[in-house]
Every structure is written in structure tokens, then in C-alpha cells.
C-alpha positions in Angstrom: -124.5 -136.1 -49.5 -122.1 -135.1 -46.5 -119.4 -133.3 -48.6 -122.9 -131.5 -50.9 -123.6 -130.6 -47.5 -120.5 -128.9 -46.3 -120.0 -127.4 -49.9 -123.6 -125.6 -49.5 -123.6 -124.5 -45.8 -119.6 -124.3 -44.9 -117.4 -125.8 -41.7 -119.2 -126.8 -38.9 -119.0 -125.7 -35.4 -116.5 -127.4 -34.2 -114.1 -126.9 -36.9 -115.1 -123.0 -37.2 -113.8 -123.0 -33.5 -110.6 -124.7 -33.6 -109.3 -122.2 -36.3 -110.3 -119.3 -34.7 -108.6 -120.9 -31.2 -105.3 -121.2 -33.7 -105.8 -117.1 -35.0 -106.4 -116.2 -31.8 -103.3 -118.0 -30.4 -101.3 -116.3 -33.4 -102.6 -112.8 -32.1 -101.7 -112.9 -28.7 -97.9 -114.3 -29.5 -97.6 -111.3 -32.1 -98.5 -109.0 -29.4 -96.4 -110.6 -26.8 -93.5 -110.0 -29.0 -94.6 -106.5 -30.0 -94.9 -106.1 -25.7 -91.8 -107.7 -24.9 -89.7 -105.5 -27.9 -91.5 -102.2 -26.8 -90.6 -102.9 -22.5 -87.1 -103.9 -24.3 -86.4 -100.3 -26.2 -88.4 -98.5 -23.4 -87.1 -100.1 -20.4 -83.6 -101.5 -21.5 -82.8 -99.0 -24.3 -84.4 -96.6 -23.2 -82.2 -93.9 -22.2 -79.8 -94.9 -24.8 -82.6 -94.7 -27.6 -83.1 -91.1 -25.9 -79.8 -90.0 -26.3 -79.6 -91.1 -30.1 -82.9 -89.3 -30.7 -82.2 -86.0 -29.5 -78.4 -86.3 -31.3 -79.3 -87.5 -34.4 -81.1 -84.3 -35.5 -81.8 -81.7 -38.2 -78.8 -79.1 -37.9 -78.6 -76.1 -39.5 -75.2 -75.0 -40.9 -73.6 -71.8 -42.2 -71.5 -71.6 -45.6 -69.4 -68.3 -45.7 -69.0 -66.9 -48.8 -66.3 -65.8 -50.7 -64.9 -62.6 -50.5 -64.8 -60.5 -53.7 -61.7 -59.8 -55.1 -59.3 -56.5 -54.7 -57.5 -55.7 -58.1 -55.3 -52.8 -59.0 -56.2 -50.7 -62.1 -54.3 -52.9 -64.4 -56.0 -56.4 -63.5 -53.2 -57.4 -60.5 -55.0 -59.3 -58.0 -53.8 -57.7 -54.5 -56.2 -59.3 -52.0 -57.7 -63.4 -52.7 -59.1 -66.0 -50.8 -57.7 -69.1 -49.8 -58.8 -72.1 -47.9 -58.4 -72.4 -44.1 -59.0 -75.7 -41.9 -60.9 -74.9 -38.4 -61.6 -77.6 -36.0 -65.2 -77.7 -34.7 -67.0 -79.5 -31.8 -71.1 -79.9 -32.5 -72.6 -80.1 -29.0 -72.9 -83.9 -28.3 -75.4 -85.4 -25.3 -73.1 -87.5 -22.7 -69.9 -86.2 -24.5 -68.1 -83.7 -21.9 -66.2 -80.9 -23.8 -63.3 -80.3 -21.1 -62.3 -83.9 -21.6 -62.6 -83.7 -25.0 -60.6 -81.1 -25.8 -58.2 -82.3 -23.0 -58.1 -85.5 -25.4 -57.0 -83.1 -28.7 -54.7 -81.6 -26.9 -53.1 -85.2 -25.4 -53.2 -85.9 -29.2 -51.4 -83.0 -30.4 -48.5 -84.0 -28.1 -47.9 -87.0 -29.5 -46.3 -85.2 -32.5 -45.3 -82.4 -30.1 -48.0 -80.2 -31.6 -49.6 -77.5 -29.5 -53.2 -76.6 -29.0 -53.5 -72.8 -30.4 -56.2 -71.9 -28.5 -56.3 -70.2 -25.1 -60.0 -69.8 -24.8 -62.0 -70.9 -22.0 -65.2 -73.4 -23.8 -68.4 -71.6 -24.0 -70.8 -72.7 -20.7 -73.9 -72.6 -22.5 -74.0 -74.1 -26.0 -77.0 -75.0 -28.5 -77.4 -78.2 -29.6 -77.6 -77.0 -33.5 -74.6 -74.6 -33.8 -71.1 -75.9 -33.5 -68.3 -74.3 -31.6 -65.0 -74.0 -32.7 -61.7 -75.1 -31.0 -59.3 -73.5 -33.7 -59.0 -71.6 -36.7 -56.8 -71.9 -39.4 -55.2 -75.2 -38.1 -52.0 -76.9 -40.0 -52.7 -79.8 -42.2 -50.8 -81.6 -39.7 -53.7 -80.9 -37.4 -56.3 -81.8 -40.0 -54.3 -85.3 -39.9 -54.2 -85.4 -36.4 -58.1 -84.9 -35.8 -59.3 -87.1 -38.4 -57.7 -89.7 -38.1 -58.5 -90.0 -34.1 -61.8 -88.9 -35.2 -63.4 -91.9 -33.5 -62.2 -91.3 -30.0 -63.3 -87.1 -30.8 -67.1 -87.8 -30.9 -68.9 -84.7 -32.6 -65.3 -83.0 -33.9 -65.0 -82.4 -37.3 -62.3 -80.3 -39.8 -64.5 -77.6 -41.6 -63.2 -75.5 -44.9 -63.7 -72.0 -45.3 -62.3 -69.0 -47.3 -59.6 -66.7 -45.8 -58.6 -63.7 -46.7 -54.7 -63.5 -48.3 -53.2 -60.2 -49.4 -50.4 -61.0 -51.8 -48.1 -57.5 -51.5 -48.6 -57.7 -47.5 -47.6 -54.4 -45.6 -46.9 -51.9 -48.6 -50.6 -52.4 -49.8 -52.3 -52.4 -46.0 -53.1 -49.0 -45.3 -55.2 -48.6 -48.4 -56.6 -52.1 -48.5 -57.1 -52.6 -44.6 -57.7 -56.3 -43.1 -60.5 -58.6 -42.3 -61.4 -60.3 -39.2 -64.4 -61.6 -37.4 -67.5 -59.7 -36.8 -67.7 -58.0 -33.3 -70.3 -58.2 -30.9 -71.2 -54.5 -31.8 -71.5 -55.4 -35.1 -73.9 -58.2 -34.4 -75.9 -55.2 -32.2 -75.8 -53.0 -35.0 -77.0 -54.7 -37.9 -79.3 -57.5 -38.2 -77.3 -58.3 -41.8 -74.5 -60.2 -39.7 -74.7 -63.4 -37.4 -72.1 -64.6 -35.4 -68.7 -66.0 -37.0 -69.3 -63.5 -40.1 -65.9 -62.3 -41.7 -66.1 -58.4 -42.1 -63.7 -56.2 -43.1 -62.5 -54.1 -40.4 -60.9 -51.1 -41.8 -59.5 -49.4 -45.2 -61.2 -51.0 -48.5 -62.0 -54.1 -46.7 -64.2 -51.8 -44.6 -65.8 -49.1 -46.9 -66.9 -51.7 -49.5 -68.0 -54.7 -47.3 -71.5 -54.8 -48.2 -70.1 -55.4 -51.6 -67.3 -57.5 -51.3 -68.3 -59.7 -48.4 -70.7 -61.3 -50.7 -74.3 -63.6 -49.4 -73.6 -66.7 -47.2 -75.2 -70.1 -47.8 -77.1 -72.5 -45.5 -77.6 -75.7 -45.3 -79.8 -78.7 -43.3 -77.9 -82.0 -42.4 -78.7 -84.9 -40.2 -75.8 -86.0 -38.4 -76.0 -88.8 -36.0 -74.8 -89.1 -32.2 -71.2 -88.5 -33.0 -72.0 -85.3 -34.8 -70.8 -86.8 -38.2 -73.1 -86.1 -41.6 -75.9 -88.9 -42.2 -77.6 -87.0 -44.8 -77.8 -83.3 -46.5 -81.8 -82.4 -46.4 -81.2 -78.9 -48.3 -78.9 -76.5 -49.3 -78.6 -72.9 -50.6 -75.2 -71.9 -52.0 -73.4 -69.1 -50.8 -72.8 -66.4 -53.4 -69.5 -64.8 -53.9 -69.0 -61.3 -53.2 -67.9 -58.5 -55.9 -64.6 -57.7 -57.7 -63.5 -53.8 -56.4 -61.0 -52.6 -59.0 -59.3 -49.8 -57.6 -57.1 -46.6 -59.5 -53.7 -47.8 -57.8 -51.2 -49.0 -59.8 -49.6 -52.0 -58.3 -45.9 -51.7 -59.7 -46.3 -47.8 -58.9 -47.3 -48.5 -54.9 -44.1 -51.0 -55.0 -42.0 -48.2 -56.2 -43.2 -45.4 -53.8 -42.4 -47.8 -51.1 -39.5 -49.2 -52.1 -38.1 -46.0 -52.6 -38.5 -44.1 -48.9 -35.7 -47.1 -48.2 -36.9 -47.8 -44.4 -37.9 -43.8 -43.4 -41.0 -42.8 -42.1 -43.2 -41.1 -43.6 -46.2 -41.1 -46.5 -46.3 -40.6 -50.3 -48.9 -39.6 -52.8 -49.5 -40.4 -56.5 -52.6 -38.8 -57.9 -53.7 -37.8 -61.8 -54.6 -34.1 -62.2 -56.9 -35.1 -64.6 -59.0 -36.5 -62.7 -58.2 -37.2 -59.2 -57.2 -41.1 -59.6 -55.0 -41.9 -56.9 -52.3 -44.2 -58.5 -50.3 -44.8 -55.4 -50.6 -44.5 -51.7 -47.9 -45.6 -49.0 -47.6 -44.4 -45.1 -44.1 -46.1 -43.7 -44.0 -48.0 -41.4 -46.8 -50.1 -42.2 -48.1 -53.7 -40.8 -48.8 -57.3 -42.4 -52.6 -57.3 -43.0 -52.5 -61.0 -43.0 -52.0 -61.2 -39.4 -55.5 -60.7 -38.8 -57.0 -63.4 -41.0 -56.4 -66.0 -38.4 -56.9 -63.7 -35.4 -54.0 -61.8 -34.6 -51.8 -62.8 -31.5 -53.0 -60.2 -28.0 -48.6 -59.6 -28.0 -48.8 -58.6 -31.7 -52.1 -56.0 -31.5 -50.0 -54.3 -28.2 -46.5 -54.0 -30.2 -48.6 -52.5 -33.1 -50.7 -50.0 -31.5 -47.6 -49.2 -28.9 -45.4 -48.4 -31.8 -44.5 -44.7 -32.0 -44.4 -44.4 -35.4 -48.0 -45.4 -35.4 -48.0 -48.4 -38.5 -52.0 -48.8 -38.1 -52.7 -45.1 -39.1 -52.4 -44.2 -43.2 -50.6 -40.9 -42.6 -51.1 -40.0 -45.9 -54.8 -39.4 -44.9 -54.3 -38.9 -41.3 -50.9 -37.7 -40.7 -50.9 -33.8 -40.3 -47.6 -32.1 -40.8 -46.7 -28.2 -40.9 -46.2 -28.2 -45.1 -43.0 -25.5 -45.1 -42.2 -24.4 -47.8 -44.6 -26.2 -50.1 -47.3 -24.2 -48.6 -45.3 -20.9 -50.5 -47.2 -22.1 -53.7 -50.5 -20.5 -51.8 -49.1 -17.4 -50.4 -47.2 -16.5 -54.2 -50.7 -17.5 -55.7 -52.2 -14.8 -53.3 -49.6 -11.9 -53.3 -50.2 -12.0 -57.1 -53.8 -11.9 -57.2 -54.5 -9.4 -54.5 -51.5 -7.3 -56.1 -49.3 -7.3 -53.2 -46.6 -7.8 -55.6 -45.7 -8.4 -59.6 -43.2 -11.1 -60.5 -40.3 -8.7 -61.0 -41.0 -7.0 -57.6 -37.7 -7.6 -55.9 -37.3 -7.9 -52.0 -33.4 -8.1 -50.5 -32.6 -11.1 -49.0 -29.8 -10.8 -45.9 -30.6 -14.0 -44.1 -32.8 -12.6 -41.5 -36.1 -10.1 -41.1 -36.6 -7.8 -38.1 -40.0 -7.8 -36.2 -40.1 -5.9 -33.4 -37.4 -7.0 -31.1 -37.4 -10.0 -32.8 -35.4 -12.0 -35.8 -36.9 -14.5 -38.3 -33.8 -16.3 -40.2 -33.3 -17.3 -44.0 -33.2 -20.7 -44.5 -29.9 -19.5 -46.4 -28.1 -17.5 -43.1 -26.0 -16.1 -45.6 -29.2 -14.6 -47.8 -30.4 -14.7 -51.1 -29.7 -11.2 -52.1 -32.2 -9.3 -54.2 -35.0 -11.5 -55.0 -38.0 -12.0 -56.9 -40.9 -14.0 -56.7 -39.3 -16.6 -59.7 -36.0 -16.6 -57.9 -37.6 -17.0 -54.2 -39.5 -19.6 -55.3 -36.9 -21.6 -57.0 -34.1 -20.9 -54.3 -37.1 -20.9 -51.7 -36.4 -17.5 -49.6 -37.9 -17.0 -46.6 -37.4 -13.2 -45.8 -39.3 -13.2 -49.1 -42.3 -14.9 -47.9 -41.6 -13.2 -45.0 -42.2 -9.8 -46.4 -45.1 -10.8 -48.9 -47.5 -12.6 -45.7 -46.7 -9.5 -43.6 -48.4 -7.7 -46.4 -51.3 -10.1 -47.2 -51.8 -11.0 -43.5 -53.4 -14.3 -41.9 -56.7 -14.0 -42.8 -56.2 -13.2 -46.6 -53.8 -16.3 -46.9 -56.1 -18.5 -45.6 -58.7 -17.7 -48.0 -56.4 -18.7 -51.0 -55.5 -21.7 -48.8 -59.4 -22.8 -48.5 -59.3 -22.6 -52.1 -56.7 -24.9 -52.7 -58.3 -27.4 -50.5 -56.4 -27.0 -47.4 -58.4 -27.2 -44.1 -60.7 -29.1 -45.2 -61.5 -32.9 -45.9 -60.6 -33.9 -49.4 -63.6 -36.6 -49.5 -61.8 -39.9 -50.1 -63.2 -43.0 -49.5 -61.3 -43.8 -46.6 -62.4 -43.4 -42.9 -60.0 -41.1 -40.5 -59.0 -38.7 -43.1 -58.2 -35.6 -41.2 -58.8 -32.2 -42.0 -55.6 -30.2 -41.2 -55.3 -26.6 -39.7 -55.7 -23.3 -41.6 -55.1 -20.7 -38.8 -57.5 -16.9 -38.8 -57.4 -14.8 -36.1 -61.4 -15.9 -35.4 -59.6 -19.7 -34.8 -57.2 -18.9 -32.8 -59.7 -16.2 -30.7 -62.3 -19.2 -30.8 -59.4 -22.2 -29.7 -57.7 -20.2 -27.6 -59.1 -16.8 -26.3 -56.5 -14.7 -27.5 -55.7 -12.5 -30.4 -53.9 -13.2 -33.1 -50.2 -12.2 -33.2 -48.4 -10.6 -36.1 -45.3 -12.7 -35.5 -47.7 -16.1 -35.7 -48.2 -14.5 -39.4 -44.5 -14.5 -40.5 -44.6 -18.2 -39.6 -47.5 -19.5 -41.4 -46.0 -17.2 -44.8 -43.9 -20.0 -44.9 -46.0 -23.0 -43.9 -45.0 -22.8 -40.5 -47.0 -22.3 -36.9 -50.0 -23.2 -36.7 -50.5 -24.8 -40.2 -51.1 -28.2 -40.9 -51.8 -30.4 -43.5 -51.8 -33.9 -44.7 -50.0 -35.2 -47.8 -53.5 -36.1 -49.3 -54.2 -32.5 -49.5 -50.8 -31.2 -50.4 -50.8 -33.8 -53.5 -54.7 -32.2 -54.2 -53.2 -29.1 -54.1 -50.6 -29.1 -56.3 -52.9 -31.1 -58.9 -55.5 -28.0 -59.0 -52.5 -25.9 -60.1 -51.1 -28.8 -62.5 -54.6 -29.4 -64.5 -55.6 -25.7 -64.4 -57.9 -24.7 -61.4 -59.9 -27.6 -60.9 -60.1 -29.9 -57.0 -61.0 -33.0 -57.7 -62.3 -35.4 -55.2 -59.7 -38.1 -54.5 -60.4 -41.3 -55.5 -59.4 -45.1 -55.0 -62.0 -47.3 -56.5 -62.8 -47.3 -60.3 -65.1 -49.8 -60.4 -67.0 -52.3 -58.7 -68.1 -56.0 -60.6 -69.6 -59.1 -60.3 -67.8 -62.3 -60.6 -68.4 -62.7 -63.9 -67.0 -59.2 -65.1 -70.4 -57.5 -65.3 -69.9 -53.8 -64.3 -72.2 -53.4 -61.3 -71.2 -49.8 -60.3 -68.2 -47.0 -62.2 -67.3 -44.1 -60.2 -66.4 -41.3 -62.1 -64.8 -38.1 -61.6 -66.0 -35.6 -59.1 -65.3 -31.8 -59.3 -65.2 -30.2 -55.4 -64.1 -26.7 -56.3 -62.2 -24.3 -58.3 -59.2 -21.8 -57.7 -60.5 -19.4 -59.5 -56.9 -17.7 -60.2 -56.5 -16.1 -63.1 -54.4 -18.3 -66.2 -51.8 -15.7 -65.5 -51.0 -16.5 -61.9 -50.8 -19.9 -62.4 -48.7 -19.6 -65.5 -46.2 -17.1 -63.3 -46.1 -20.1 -60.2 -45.9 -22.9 -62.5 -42.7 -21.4 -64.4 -40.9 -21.1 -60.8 -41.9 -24.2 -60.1 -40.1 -26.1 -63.1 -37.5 -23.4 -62.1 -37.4 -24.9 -58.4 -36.8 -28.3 -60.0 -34.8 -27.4 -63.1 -32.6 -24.0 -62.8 -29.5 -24.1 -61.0 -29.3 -23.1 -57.9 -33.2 -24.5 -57.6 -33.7 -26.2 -54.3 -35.6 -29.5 -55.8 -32.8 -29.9 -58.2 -32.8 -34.3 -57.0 -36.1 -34.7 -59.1 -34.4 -33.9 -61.8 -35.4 -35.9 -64.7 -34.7 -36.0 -68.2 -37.4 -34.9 -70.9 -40.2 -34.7 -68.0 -40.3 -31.8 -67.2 -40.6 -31.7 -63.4 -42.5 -28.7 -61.8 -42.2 -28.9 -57.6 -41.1 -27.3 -54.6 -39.2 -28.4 -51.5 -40.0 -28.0 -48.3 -38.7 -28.6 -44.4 -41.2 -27.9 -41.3 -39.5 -27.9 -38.2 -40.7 -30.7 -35.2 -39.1 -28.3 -32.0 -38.9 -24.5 -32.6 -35.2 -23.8 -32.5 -33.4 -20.7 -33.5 -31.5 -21.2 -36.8 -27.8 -21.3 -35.5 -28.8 -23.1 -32.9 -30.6 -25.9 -35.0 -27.6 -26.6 -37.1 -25.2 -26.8 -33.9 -27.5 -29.3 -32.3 -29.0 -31.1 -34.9 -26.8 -34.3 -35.0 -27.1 -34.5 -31.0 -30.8 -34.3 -31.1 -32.9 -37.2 -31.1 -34.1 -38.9 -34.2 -38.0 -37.8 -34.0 -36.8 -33.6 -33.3 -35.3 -33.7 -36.3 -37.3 -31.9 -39.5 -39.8 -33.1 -42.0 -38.6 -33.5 -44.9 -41.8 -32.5 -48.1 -41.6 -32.0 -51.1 -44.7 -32.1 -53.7 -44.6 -32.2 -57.9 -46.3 -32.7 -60.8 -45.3 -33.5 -64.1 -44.6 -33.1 -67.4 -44.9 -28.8 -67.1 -47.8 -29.1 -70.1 -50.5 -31.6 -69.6 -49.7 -32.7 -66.2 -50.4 -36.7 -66.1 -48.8 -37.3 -62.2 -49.0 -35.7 -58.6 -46.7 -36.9 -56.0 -46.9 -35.6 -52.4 -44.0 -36.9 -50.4 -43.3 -36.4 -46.2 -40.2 -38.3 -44.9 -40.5 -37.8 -41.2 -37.6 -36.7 -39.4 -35.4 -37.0 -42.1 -33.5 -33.8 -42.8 -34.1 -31.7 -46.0 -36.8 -31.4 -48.2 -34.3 -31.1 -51.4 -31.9 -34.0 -50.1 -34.0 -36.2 -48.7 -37.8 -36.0 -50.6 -37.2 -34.9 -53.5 -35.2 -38.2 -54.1 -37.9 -39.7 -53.4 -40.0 -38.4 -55.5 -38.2 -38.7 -58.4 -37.8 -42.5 -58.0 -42.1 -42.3 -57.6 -42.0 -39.9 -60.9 -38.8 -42.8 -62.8 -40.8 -45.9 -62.2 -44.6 -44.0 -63.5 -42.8 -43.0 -66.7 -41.3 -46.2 -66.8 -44.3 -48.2 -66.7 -46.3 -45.6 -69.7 -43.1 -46.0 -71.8 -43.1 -50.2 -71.4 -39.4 -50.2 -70.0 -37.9 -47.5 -71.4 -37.7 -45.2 -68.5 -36.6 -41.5 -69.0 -32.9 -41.1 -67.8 -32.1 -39.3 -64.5 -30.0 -36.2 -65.3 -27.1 -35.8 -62.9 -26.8 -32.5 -61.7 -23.6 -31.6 -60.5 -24.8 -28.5 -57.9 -27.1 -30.9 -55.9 -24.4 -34.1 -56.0 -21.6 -31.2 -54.9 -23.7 -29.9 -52.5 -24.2 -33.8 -51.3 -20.3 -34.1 -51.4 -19.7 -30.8 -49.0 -21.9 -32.0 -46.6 -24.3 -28.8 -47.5 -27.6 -28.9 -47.0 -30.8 -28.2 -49.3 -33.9 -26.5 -48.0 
């Protein structure tokens, strides 16, 4: 009856009590162990547990893209990308960064390693952006640092791209260099943030919104030492786009190669279309000496130089253009009708203005001249007589027309616009009238004239195709990394001679004259079969009187001596190749450019003809003249 009992109405009293004192007793030791664990990690662990909270955190970190590629017209990869190994510190609570990096740098001295960098650590810092020690460290650092990672809390190596240029300083004025963003970049545009790669001049520069390509991001959780725990998301990076420029890679070696340590800058441009093939200002600098940050000795030894290796002279370099510049004033004598091409004007070596004397090139003279044998043998009391005639402001129109004075419209930043002297310039620049005597001067590219090789080669390539300027160009496409063509550039017309077929015919046969008659002063670009069509010139540095520039010119100093110029295009019918050449202080245009030139014009036709180069005539007037010590204008 008992147990019915208990089975119908459940545990009595007393035993309901006794298990609930046994729950209750369970209860209170749970939450004496929950109280005594909690005053342990608050009280105990506290500011440890602190510590470790706040350090191991979401961080956000940056992925830098790869940098499009720079090819040359025919495929040859000129600038690339290649890993470099930084050493970075991620802010870490309780960690002081004077003694850590006092600790790399005790490290590095154990293998007699030193610590590249001399700049003072940043005094504030954020806890979610690391700071780095060093860029582009050697693997033997990478050693180094990882495996004492545990004594470098919160230092870790990092990968990312740097920029390499394979063909170094013969390629750098064109392609320019890369370095870090600036903090007036950061100012400027919102588009960077800080540590961005950017290029900082030439290509590099002018196509950086293309090339520099989209960085990536990513979110880690890293732990008090600063190492990874976990990647919580990630966007890749996106590599930027291929620029494929007109220059010819094996040309550009060839045009340097072949000023042979002068000064100076060289040209190579289609007519056709205004395609610049090569481009090479001497002396020039390594453009990879920037990818790592260049050294504060090397930037001052660089912008110190005279010679100026960080300019492109054959953009920015203005030079008087001598005797190259007679193309313009012939051009104009025959369209205004100064003179026909068998007008003859007698030659003695020297031309009477007033109480003063202009000399020949030639002191001996030239004889009776006309305007094919001036051209070819390059008289000056020729030109003398014809600007006289024309006078500055007519010869400046036909200048203008042949692009001088003006900026040709490359892509390149600093291009310069050269002088083409009026009597409103000089009234406007100077406040004072124009001079007949000043006019003599600029009739042979003298005075107050200046232009840049850029311009003489555009020049010379509006005669060669048949009236027509076009724009100068570097880039002839732009694509994505998978070859898709994202952008073509294609030619651009500027502006037309607007000389008759007549007078160009007339120049352009005293031209291959200049280059291919005896007696012709650009006789050293002789080549076989092409055809050459050029003319020389010299342009004086100091203004000194004819006889006394030949007595003195061995004693005078290396940068008084003359510019050398000469400027070309070949073959005579359907021109395919400009070439603009300026040797700086190096003598004669016929002895000294023209060489040049012809080496430029040897390895173009050897590359169109796979190897089989046309052969260089030797002509025995310009070796004998070499030989007597004689010298070409």
C-alpha cells in the first residue's frame, strides 16, 4: 500500500528536501568556480588578457599590384617586375620599437650585415598598418629575420613586385623610373595611399593610371606577436596594362652604342607616320636605382652632373641647328622667288656688312655657287646673301611651317619649344630692334635660333614624306594582360608645308647631293643602295671669329667646342627612316655626326633585311680628308 502510495502522490517531504539541499549545493560550487575563474582572468590575467585582446585583432593589409609591362614594337620586354623582400614591424602593445630594431640590427652583425636604413622610426603609429624597416632586403636578410623571428615579436618578411628595366641606362630617358608615391601625390589625388609605387617620370609617368594597375586588400587576424592567425577576406590585386611602344629595341641599342661615349641625343622617326623608332640623350642614368630608393649621394652626383643625364635632350636639349636649319631658308628663297636653282652667288670665304665680316665655313671659298652646290658643299656667303634678301621675319614663317618654335606634341613631359627669332620677339624679349647682322646669322642657323633634335628629325620627315608634320609618337598601343587591345594610337597630322612638289624636289636632290656627290659635306653617311638624303651642320657654343676658332680650338675647353648635327632621311623615294643626330662638343658635323648617323641608318636596314645589312661605301674624299687632318663642316 506504501509503495501504491508513493507511486500515486510522489517523494515525500523530506526526501523532496534533501535533493533539492544536494542541487542547491551543486549550484553554488559551479558558481564559486565560475567566481573564482572570472577574479582569476580579471584580477590575475587581467592586464595580460588585455594586452592579447587589443593585439590579436582584425588588420587590414595592402597587396600592390603588378605593374604592366613596357615592350618595344617588336614584342622585347624592356621594363618587368620582379620580387623584392621588405622587412616590416606591425605595431605591437608592450613591444618597444627602438629596442627592437636595435635587436635586428645586433643580428645583422653577427654575419657582419648592416642595417640599410637611416631613418628615424615613426613616433606615432596605428595599431593596423605596419611600418617598414627596409626595402628590398638580401635573402641573407630574409634568413636572418626569420629565423630570429621569435625574439622580433610583430616583424615579418613581406613580398612585393619591383620594377626591373632590363636595357638600364640606354632605354631611361624614354622609359623613366618608378619610386614611391610622394606626399604631394597623396594631397593630390585621392586614387593613391601611402606606400603606392608610381611612376615618376618618362613612360612610367604619362601612362601610370594604366600601367600601375588596382591593388588588392586583405583582412587577417594576427595574434600578439603580429604573426597571421587567420585570413578573414581578400580581394586580389589586378595587374596593370601592357604599353607597347614604336621603339625598336635593337635600333635604340645601335643609336647608343654608336655615339661611342659623346654627348649628345639621336632621333629615329618614320616619315610615314611619325613612329619614333629610336630615342637616346647621352649621358644617361641606371633607372633601376630608383626601384629600391636611390642613395641621397647618388640623386646629388646625378643632378650635379653637367652634362645633365636626368634631362632627355632629345626633347629638351635646345641647340643652334647650323647648317641643318639651311633646308628652311633654301625652301623659302625658292618659294618667295628670291632665287632659282641655277642662280649663282660667288663664294670668296667671307661677306661684307657694314664694317663688318661674316666668314665661309670654307676660308678659302666656294667660288661661284648655286643653291644645289651650296647645299651640298654647305656655303655660308650663300646663305648669307639669300637671308639678307628674305629677311628675319620671312624665314621664320617657313620655319613655323616646318615645325620649328613650336612643341611637336609628344607624349613626354619637358619637351621644349626652341627659339624662332622676329624682330616683334626680340622687341618684346628685349626692348630693342632687330639688327640686320642678327639676320646673316640665323640664314645659317645661327644667333638666336634654337631647336631640339625632336624637331629637327620632324622637320626633315615633312620634307622626306611630302609636306606632311606628324605628331611624334612613342606608344602604339596599350593592352590588358591577356593581349586584349584596350586603346591604338594612330597617326596624327599637325600641319602641312604647303611648298610646292617642285621645291621640295629641288632641296631633296641637293640633299642626296650633300650625302652622295663628291665634294658633299655629309659624304660619312654614305651608304650603299640607300640612298641617303641629309645635311651637316656645326653651331658654334662661344662666338669666335673664324681664324681665331681654328687657332684656339684644341686649347679650348671641351664644352666651347662646336656641336656637331647632322639630320637625314632615307631611301631618296619613299623615305622609311629620320634620324636627327647632336654630338655635343664634338667638332664637325660631317666628321663627327654623320658617322653616327650612318651606323643609326646600317643597323635599321640591317634589321628590315634580317642580317643582310647594306654595305658602307668607302669614300675616299672624306677618309682623305680624315687622313690630312682636314675638317668637314
Amino acid at each position: 500500500m506504501e509503495k501504491l502510495y508513493k507511486l500515486r502522490n510522489g517523494p515525500g517531504p523530506a526526501e523532496f528536501r534533501q535533493k533539492l539541499k544536494i542541487v542547491m549545493m551543486l549550484v553554488c560550487l559551479a558558481l564559486l568556480v565560475l567566481t573564482v575563474r572570472l577574479w582569476h582572468l580579471q584580477v590575475i590575467k587581467g592586464d595580460e588578457l588585455k594586452q592579447r585582446s587589443e593585439n590579436n585583432a582584425v588588420r587590414f593589409r595592402k597587396i600592390q599590384p603588378l605593374r604592366g609591362l613596357v615592350m618595344d614594337r617588336n614584342g622585347r620586354i624592356i621594363a618587368e617586375n620582379r620580387p623584392s623582400f621588405d622587412v616590416l614591424y606591425m605595431p605591437t602593445k608592450g613591444v618597444n620599437p627602438e629596442s627592437l630594431v636595435q635587436k635586428i640590427k645586433d643580428i645583422y652583425k653577427t654575419r657582419s650585415v648592416d642595417y640599410a636604413s637611416d631613418q628615424p622610426f615613426p613616433k606615432t603609429v596605428k595599431s593596423y598598418l605596419p611600418v617598414r624597416l627596409e626595402k628590398n632586403v638580401s635573402m641573407e636578410k630574409v634568413a636572418l629575420v626569420e629565423t630570429n623571428a621569435v625574439d622580433l615579436p610583430g616583424v615579418y618578411v613581406d613580398v612585393t613586385p619591383i620594377r626591373f628595366y632590363l636595357d638600364g641606362e640606354f632605354i631611361a630617358p624614354i622609359i623613366g623610373y618608378t619610386g614611391e608615391v610622394s606626399r604631394e601625390e597623396l594631397t593630390e589625388s585621392e586614387e593613391y595611399s601611402s606606400g603606392d609605387i608610381t611612376g615618376k617620370s618618362g613612360i612610367e609617368k604619362v601612362y601610370d593610371a594604366y600601367i600601375r594597375g588596382r591593388r588588392g586588400n586583405e583582412l587577417i587576424e594576427v595574434n600578439a606577436r603580429g604573426k597571421v592567425i587567420k585570413n578573414l577576406g581578400r580581394i586580389d590585386p589586378v595587374a596593370g596594362s601592357n604599353v607597347i611602344l614604336t621603339i625598336d629595341l635593337a635600333l635604340q641599342k645601335a643609336a647608343w652604342e654608336a655615339f661611342a661615349g659623346l654627348s649628345g641625343a639621336a632621333v629615329a622617326m618614320d616619315p610615314r607616320d611619325g613612329s619614333i623608332l629610336a630615342m637616346v640623350s647621352l649621358p644617361s642614368f641606371d633607372p633601376n636605382l630608383f626601384n629600391s630608393g636611390i642613395a641621397y649621394k647618388e640623386w646629388v652626383k646625378l643632378q650635379k652632373n653637367p652634362l645633365n643625364p636626368l634631362s632627355n635632350k632629345a626633347i629638351s636639349g635646345q641647340y643652334p641647328p647650323g647648317s641643318t636649319y639651311k633646308l628652311i631658308v633654301a625652301a623659302a628663297a625658292l618659294e618667295e622667288g628670291i632665287v632659282k636653282p641655277e642662280t649663282r652667288i660667288h663664294c670668296n670665304g667671307s661677306f661684307e656688312l657694314g664694317n663688318r665680316v661674316y666668314h665661309c665655313w670654307n676660308k678659302h671659298g666656294h667660288g661661284s655657287v648655286n643653291l644645289h652646290r651650296a647645299l651640298v658643299q654647305s656655303c655660308d656667303v650663300y646663305f648669307y646673301t639669300v637671308g639678307k634678301m628674305l629677311g628675319v621675319d620671312t624665314i621664320a614663317k617657313y620655319a613655323r611651317r616646318f615645325g620649328l618654335g613650336d612643341l611637336t606634341g609628344i607624349e613626354l613631359a619637358h619637351e621644349r619649344k626652341g627659339i624662332v627669332p622676329t624682330r616683334d620677339w626680340k622687341l618684346a624679349r628685349m626692348k630693342q630692334p632687330w639688327q640686320l647682322g642678327e639676320t646673316i646669322s640665323i640664314a645659317i642657323g645661327q644667333g638666336f635660333n634654337l631647336t631640339t633634335p625632336l624637331q629637327l628629325a620632324q622637320a626633315y620627315g615633312a620634307l622626306a614624306n611630302g609636306g606632311n608634320l606628324w605628331r611624334p609618337h612613342l606608344v602604339k598601343r596599350i593592352e590588358s594582360s591577356d593581349g586584349t587591345i584596350e586603346k591604338e594610337y594612330l597617326p596624327e597630322k599637325t600641319g602641312d608645308l604647303a611648298l610646292s612638289r617642285w621645291t621640295m624636289d629641288v632641296i631633296s636632290r641637293g640633299l642626296w647631293a650633300v650625302v652622295n656627290e663628291p665634294g658633299g659635306t655629309g659624304s660619312r653617311a654614305l651608304i650603299s643602295g640607300a640612298d641617303v638624303c641629309g645635311k651637316t651642320g656645326t653651331s658654334q657654343v662661344v662666338g669666335l671669329s673664324q681664324d681665331a676658332r681654328i687657332r684656339r680650338l684644341r686649347k679650348l675647353s671641351a664644352i666651347y667646342k662646336d656641336h656637331a648635327l647632322f639630320a637625314c632621311y632615307a631611301p631618296m623615294k619613299s623615305p622609311e627612316i629620320v634620324v636627327a643626330v647632336i654630338a655635343e662638343n664634338a667638332g664637325g658635323g660631317g666628321a663627327v655626326a654623320a658617322p653616327i648617323a650612318r651606323k643609326i641608318l646600317n643597323a635599321y636596314f640591317e634589321g628590315k633585311h634580317k642580317g643582310k645589312a647594306p654595305q658602307v661605301a668607302v669614300n675616299p674624299l672624306t677618309d682623305g680628308h680624315a687622313a690630312k687632318g682636314l675638317t668637314l663642316e
